[in-house]
C-alpha positions, -999 to 999 in steps of 0.1 A, spaced: -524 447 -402 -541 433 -372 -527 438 -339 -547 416 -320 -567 441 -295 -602 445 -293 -614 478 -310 -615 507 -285 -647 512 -268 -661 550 -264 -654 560 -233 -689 557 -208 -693 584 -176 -723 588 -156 -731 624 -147 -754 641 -124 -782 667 -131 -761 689 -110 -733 678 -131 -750 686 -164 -761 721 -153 -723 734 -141 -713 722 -179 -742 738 -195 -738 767 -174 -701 769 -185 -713 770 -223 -693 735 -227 -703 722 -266 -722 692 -261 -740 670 -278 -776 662 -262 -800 635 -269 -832 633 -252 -843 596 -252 -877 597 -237 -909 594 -255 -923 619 -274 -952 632 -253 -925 637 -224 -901 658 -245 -932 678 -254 -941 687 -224 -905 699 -213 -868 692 -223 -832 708 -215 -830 738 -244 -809 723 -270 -816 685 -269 -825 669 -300 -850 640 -294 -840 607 -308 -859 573 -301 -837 543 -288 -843 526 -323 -825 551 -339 -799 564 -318 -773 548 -337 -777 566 -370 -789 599 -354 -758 607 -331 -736 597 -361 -752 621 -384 -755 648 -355 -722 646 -334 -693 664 -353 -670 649 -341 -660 621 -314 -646 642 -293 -678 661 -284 -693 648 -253 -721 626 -257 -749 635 -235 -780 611 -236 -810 613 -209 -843 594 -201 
């Protein structure tokens, strides 16, 4: 049954570096994407990113996030 709302958007924040380093630092379970291209991810990335092109982020965070209440961490 319909109820007439618009489906529920995830939730967006903006974070810091700063931000991303307490949380890491604090061994928070996130899920990160590295957006950039591939030759900058080669060079260096934050341990534990998965790279993922902007084509295919839709498919790849729903095969690779466990669940939607892991935070969502995408960079480029």
């Amino acid at each position: 049954m319909a109820s007439g709302l618009p489906p529920l958007a995830p939730e967006i924040t903006f974070i810091t570096p700063e931000a991303l380093k307490t949380r890491l630092d604090a061994r928070e379970y996130l899920c990160l994407i590295d957006q950039r291209d591939f030759g900058a991810v080669a060079t260096a990335h934050i341990p534990g990113a998965q790279w993922c092109s902007q084509s295919l982020l839709e498919s790849q965070t729903t095969r690779e996030v466990p669940t939607k209440y892991v935070p969502l961490v995408l960079y480029w």
